[in-house]
C-alpha positions in Angstrom: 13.4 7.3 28.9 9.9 7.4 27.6 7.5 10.0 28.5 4.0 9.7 29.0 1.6 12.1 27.1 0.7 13.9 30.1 4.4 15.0 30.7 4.5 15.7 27.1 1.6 17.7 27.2 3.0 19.7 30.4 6.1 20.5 28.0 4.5 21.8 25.0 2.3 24.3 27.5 5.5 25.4 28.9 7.1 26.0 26.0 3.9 27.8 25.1 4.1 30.0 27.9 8.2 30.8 27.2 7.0 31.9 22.8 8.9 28.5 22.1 6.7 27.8 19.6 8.9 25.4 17.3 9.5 22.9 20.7 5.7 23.1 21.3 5.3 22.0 17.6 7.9 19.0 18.1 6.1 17.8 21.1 3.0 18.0 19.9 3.8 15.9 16.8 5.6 13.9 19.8 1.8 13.8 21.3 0.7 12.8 18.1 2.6 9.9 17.5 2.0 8.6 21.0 -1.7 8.5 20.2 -3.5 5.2 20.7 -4.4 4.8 16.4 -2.9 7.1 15.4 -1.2 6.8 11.7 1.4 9.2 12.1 4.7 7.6 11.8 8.0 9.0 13.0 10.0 8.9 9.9 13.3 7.6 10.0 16.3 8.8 8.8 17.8 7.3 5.8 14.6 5.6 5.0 13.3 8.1 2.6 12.5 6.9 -1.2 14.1 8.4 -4.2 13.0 11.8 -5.2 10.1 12.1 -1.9 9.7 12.9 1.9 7.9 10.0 2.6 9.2 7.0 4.3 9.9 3.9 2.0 7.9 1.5 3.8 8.9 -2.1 3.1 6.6 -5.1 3.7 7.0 -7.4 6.4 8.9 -10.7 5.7 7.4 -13.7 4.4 4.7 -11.2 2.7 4.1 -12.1 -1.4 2.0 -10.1 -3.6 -1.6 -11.8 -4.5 -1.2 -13.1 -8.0 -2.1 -10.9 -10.8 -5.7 -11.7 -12.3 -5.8 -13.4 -15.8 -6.6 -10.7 -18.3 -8.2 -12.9 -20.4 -11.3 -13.8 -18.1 -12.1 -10.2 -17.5 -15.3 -9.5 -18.3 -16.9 -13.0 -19.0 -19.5 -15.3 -17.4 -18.1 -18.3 -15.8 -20.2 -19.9 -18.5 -19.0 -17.9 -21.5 -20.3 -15.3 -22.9 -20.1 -11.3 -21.8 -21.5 -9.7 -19.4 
């Protein structure tokens, strides 16, 4: 069951109100995510890289890097020459 922000909101007040601080802190990262924009993520578990506590984030299938610019045209005119 998904809530909507407003319920979620109506939680983390109550929770408030009871000194329940660390659910009022879930919800509102809860809030957060449920934001129209926002960037937070919801991390997932077992998705973590090596040796950080951010997500892993892989890209989406069919993607392929741009190909790497040629080195040896850096810095000169299309003519020749430098720049």
């Amino acid at each position: 069951m998904t809530k909507t922000i407003a319920e979620l909101q109506r939680e983390m007040a109550q929770a408030m109100d009871h000194q329940e601080y660390e659910l009022a802190a879930t919800l509102r990262d809860q809030i957060a995510a449920l934001q129209p924009g926002s960037m937070i993520r919801i991390q997932q578990p077992g998705q973590m890289g090596v040796g950080t506590d951010q997500q892993a984030l892989k890209p989406p299938k069919g993607w392929k890097p741009p190909p790497k610019p040629d080195l040896m045209t850096r810095g000169h005119k299309p003519r020749g020459g430098k720049r």
